[in-house]
TIKEMAR-173791 format. One record per residue (C-alpha): residue in three letters; x, y, z; residue number from 0. Coordinates in Angstrom, 2 decimals, always signed. Each point is the difference from the previous one (the first is absolute). Layout:
BEGIN
 type      px      py      pz seq
  Ala       X       Y       Z NUM
...
***
This chain:
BEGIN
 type      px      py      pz seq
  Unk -147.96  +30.71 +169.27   0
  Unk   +2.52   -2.54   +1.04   1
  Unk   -1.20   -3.63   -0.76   2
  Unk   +1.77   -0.92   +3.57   3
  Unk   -2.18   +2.22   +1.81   4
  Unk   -3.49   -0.88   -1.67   5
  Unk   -1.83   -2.54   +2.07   6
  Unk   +0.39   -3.76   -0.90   7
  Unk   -3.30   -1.43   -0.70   8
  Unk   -0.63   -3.21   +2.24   9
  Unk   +1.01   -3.38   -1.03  10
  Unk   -4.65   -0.42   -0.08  11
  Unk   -0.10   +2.90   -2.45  12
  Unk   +2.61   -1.20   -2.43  13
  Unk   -1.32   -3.83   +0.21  14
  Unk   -3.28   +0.87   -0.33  15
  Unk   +0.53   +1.85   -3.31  16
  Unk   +2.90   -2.18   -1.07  17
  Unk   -0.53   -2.47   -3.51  18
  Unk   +2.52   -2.17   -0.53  19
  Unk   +0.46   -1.02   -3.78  20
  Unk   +2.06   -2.56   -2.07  21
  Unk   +0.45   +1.72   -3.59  22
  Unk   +1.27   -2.02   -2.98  23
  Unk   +3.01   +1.48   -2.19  24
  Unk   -0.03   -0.22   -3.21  25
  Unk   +3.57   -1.00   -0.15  26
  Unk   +2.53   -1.39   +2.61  27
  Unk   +1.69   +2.97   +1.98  28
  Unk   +2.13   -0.37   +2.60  29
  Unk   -0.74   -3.47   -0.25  30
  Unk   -3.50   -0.17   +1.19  31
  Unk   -2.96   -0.15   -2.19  32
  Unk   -2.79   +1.15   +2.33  33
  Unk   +0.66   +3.47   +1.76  34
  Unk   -1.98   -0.34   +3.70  35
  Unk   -0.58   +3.55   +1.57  36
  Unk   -2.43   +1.87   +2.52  37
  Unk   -1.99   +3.03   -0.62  38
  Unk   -1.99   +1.73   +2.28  39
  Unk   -3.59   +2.39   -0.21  40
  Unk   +2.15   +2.90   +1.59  41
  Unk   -1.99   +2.93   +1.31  42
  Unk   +1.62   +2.54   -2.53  43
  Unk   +1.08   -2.99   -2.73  44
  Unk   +0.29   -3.10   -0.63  45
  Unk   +3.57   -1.19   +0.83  46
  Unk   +2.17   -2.84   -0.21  47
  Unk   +2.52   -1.98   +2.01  48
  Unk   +1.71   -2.41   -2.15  49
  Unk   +3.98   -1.04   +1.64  50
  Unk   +1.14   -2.74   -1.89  51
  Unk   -0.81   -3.32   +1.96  52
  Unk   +3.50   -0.59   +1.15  53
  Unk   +1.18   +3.30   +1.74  54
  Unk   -0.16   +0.24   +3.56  55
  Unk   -2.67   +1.56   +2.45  56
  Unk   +2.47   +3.02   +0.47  57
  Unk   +0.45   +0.29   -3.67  58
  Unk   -3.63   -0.12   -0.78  59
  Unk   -1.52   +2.14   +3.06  60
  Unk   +2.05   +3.05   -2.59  61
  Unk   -2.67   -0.97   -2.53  62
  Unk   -3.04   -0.06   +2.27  63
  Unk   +0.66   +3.24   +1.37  64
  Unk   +0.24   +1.43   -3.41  65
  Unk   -3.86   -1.86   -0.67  66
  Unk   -1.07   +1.77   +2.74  67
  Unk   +1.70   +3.71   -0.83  68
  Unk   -1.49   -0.46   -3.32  69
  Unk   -3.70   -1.69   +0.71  70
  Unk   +0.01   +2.24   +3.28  71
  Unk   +1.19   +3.77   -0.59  72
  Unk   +0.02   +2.26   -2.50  73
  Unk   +2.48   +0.50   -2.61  74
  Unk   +2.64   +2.18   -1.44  75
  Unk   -0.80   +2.20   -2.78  76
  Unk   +0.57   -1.39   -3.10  77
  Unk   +1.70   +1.87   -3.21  78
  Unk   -0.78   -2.19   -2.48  79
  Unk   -3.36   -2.07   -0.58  80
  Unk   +1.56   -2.53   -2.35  81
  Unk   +3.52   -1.67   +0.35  82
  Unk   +2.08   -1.89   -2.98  83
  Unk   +0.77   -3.32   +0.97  84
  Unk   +2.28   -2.83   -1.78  85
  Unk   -0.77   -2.96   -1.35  86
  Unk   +1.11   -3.12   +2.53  87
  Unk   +1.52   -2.95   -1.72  88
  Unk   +0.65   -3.04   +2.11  89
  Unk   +2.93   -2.73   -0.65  90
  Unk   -1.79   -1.37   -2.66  91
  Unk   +1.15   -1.55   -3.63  92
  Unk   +1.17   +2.87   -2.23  93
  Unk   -2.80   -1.58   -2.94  94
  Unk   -2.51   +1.30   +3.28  95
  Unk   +0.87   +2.99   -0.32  96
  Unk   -1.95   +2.13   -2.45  97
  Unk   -3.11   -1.94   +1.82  98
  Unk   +0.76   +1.99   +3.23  99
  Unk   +0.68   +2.48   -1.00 100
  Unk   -3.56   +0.53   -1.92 101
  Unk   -1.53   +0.17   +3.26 102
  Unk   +1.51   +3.47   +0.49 103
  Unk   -1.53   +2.08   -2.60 104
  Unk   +1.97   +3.44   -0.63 105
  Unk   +3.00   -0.52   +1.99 106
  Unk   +3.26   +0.73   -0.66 107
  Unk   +2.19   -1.73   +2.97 108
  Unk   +0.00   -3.03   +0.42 109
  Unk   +1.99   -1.90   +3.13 110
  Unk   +1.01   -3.35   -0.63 111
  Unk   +1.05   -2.34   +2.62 112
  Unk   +3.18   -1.67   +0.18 113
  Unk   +2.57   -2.33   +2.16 114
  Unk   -2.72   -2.29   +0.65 115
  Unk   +1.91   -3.04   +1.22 116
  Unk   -1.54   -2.34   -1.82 117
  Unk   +1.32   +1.63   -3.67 118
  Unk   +3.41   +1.23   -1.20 119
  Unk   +1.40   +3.31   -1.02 120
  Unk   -1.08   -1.26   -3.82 121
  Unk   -3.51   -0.02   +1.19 122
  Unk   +0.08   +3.55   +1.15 123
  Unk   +1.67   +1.34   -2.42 124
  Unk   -2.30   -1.82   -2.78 125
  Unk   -3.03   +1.46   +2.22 126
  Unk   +1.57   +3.26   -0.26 127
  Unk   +0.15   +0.31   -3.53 128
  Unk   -3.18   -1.50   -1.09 129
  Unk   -1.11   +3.12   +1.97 130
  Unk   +2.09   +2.19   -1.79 131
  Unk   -0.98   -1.11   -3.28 132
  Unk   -3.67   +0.58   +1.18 133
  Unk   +0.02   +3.37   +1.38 134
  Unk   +2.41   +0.98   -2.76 135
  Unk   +2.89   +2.61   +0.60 136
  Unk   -2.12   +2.65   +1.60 137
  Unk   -0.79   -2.38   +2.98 138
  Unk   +0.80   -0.03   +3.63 139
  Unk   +1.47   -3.10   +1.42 140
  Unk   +0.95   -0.52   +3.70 141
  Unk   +1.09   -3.66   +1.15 142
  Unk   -0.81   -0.99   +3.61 143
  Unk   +2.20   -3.03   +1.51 144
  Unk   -1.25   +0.40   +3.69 145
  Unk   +2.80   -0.15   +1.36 146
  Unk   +1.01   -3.05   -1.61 147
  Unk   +3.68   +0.15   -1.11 148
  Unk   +2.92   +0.32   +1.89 149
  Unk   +2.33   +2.79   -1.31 150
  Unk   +2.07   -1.79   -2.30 151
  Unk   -3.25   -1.21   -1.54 152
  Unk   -1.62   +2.82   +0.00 153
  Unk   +2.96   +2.03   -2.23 154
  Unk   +0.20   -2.61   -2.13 155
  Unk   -3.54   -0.09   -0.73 156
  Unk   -0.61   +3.94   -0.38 157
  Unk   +3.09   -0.17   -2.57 158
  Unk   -2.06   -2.17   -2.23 159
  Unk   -3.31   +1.83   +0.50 160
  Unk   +1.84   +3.63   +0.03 161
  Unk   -0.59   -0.60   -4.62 162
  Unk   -3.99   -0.04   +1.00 163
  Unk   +0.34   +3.45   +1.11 164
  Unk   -1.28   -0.48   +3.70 165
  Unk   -2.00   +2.64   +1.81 166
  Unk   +1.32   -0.96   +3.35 167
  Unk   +1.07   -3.72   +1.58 168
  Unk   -2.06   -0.36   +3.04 169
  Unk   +1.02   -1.54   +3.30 170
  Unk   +2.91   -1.81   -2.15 171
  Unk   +1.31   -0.97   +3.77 172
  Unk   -1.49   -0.79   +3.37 173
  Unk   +1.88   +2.58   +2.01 174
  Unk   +0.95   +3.14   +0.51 175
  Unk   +3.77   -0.32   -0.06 176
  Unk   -0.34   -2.25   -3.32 177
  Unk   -1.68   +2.79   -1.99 178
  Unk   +2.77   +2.16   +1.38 179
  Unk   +2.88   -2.07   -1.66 180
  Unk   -1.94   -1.07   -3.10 181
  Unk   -1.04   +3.53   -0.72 182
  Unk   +3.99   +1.22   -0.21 183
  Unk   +0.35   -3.04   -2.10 184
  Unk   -2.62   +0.82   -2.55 185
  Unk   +0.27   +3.85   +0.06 186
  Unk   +2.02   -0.34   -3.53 187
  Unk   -3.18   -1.65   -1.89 188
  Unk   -2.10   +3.31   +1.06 189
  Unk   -3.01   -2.95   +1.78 190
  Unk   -1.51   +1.52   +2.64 191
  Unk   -1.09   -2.11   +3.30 192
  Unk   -3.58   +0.09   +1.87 193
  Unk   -0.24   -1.23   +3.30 194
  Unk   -3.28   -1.79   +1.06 195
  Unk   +0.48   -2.74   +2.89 196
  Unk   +2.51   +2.03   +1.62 197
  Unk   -1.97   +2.32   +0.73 198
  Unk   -3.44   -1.28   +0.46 199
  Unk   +1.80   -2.82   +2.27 200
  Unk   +2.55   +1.76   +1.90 201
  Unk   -0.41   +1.39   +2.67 202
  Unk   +1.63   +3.55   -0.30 203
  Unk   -1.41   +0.68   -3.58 204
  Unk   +1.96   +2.66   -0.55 205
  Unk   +3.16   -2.14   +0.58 206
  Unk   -0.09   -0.22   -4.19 207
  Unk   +0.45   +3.55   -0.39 208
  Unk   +2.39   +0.62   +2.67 209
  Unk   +2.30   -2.20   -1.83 210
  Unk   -0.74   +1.01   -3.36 211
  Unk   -0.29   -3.34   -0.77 212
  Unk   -2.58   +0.96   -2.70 213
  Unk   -1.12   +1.88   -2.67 214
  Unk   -3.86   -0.31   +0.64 215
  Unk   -2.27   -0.90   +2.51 216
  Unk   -3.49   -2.76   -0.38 217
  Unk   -2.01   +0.53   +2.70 218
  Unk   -3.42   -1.85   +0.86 219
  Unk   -2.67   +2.05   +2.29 220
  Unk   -0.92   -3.80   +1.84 221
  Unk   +3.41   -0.56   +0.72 222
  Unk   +1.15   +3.16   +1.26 223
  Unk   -3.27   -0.12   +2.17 224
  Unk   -1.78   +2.91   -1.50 225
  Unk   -0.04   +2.76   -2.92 226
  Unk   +1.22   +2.58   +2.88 227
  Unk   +2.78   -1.80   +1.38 228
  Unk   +1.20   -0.75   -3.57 229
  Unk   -0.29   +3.12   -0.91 230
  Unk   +1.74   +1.51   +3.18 231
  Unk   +3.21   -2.44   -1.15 232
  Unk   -0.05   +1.49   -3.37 233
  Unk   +0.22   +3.42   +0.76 234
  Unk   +3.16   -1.03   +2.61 235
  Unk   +1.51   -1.92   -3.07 236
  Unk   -0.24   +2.25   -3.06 237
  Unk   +0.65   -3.06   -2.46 238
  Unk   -2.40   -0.15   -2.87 239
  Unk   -3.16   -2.38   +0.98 240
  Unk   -1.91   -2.79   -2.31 241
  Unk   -2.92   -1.23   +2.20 242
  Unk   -0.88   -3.47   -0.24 243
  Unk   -2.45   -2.96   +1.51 244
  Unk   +0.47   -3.16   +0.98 245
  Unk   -2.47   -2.37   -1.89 246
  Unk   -2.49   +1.95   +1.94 247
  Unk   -4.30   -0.14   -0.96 248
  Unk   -1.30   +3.40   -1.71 249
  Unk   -0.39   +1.22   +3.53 250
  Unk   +3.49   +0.22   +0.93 251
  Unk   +0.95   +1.15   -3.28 252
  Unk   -2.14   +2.78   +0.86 253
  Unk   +2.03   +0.63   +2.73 254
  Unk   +3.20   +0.07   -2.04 255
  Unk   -1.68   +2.09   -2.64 256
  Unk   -0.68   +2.29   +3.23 257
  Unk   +3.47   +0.05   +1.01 258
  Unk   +1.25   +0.65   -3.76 259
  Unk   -2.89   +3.45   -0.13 260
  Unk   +1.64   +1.54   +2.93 261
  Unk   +3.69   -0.73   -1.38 262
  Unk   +1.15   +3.64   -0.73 263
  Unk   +2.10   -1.14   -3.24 264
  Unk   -0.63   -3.32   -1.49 265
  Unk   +2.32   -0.29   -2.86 266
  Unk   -0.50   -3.51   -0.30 267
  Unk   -2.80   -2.46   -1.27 268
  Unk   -1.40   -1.93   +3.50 269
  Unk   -0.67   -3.28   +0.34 270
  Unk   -3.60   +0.13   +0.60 271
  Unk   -1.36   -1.95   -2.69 272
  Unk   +0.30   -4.02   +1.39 273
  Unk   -3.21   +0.12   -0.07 274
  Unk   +0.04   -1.45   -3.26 275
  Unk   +1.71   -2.87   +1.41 276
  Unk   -3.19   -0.74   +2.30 277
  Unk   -2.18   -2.71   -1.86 278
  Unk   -2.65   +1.52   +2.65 279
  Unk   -0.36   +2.56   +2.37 280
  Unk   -2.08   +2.03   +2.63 281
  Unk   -2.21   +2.42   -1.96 282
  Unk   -1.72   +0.07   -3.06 283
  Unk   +2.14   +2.87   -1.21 284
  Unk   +3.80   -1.14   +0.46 285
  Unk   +2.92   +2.63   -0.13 286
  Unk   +0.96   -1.24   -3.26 287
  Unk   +2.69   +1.76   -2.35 288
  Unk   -2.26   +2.07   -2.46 289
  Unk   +2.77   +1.87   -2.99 290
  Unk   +2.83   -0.82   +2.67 291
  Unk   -1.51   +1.76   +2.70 292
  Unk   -2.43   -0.60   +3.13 293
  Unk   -2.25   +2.41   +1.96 294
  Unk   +0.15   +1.11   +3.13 295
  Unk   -3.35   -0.94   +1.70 296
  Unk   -1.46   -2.41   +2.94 297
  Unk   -1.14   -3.28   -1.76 298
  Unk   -3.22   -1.18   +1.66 299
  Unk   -0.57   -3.41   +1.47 300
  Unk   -1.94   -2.79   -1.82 301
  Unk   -1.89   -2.28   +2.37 302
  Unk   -0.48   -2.56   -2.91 303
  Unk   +3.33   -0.39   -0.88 304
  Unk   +1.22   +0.33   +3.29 305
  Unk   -2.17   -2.98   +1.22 306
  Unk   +1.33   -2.03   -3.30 307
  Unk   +3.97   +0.20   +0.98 308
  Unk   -0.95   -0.27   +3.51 309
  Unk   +3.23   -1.99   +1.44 310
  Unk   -0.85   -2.99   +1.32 311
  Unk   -0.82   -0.57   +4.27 312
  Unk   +3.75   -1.23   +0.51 313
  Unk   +1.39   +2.85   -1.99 314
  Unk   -2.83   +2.93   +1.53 315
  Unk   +1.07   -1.23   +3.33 316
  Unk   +3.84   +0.34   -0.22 317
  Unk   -0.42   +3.35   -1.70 318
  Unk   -2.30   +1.43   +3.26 319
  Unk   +2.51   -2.24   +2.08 320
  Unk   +3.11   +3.00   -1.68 321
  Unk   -2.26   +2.97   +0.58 322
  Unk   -0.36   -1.16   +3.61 323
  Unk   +3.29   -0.39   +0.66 324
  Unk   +0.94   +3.14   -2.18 325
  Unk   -2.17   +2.21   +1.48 326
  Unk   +1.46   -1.08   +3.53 327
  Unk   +3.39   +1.48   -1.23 328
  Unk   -1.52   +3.23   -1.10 329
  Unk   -2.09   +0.20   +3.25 330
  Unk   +2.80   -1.13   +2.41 331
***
């Protein structure tokens, strides 16, 4: 069934089973230290809507309707019950390292952040190999710089982490015609690129593959506004897939994990495990990474905990304030 034809569930239904939370990180990421989302007591699931706080009504009605395909319908089948995820490093000190790592028992990929404007190349490439020397040779490392170079920077700085042997750089530049030109110019250090906010944020996702402009594809179910629609753009694309999350509670990373099971090939580690980044979360049983891998499975709703990071009034109230005005854009 096509998520654009199922009925939208009124604005009462989704308030009335909305919770708004404020979860603490353990570390900084993205430069926020408390991770706000909303899940909801679905009829099928429990399901999560969680847009970062500064996108748009238009951007963040994509993630709502994929909350309600995935709290509201039924699912794919799935062809795998557990998914391999990577270990997430954020832009932290390269002596953190081996301390984030830890929270990822088992796994062998690890994606480290980079271009974070604060820090120089030196940080990121001392971050980098702190995480070589602690996943040893037979690790996986990706870098992600969301988007944050230019491409001058961005050739300069895959030419000194090309010795780290990278996996893939992800979203090296912001757009499309960027990755095009810094793609040509990197071809000769055999570094593949892995597109993320252009396509998630554009709006012809398949704009990326049309150009060749990369070599892999990230894709996020909230983003994309539901595991069919994702799934419908990777079939068109053909580009190898790594499925990701966005910071999101154990209930969206159920989602991903959802997304990942119905994946017909999956040759690459997902990045499914930020749970372990969550100082607290929704359930009593979080999604974590257990020997590099999660399971694919509905995670139950835990009234204590949910009462305990209950955002405060201001915060609960501008959340159901977005779905309001979402919802109007799916309805209208």
């Amino acid at each position: 069934m096509d998520p654009l034809a199922a009925p939208v569930p009124s604005v009462e239904d989704l308030v009335a089973s909305a919770h708004v939370v404020s979860l603490p990180l353990t570390t900084r990421f993205r430069g926020i230290t408390v991770r706000e989302a909303v899940v909801f007591d679905g009829p099928m699931r429990a399901t999560e809507f969680s847009p970062f706080v500064e996108y748009g009504d238009v951007e963040a009605s994509t993630w709502l309707r994929a909350a309600i395909e995935f709290g509201w319908t039924e699912q794919p089948p799935i062809r795998r019950d557990s998914i391999r995820v990577n270990a997430t490093v954020p832009s932290v000190p390269a002596h953190e390292v081996a301390g984030i790592l830890a929270r990822f028992p088992g796994c062998r990929t690890a994606k480290v952040k980079v271009a974070e404007p604060s820090q120089t190349r030196e940080d990121d490439v001392a971050r980098v190999r702190a995480v070589r020397e602690a996943l040893g040779p037979e690790g996986r490392i990706r870098v992600d710089a969301n988007g944050g170079w230019n491409v001058d920077e961005a050739e300069h700085a895959v030419h000194d982490l090309a010795p780290f042997d990278l996996e893939y750089v992800e979203q090296p530049c912001a757009n499309v015609e960027e990755l095009v030109e810094l793609r040509t110019r990197i071809r000769w250090m055999g570094v593949p690129i892995a597109a993320d906010e252009s396509v998630r944020k554009a709006e012809d996702p398949l704009a990326v593959a049309r150009a060749e402009a990369a070599d892999v594809l990230v894709v996020k179910a909230q983003p994309l506004g539901g595991i069919r629609r994702a799934l419908r753009i990777l079939e068109r694309t053909g580009l190898p897939v790594v499925v990701s999350s966005a910071l999101d509670t154990s209930v969206g990373l159920a989602m991903g994990a959802r997304l990942a099971a119905a994946v017909p090939e999956l040759e690459f580690d997902c990045g499914l495990g930020t749970a372990a980044l969550l100082a607290a979360d929704v359930t009593e049983d979080p999604l974590l990474p257990v020997d590099g891998a999660v399971p694919v499975r509905d995670v139950d709703l835990s009234p204590e905990l949910l009462a305990r990071y209950a955002a405060d009034r201001d915060r609960t109230a501008w959340w159901l304030e977005r779905i309001e005005r979402c919802h109007r854009l799916l309805t209208d």
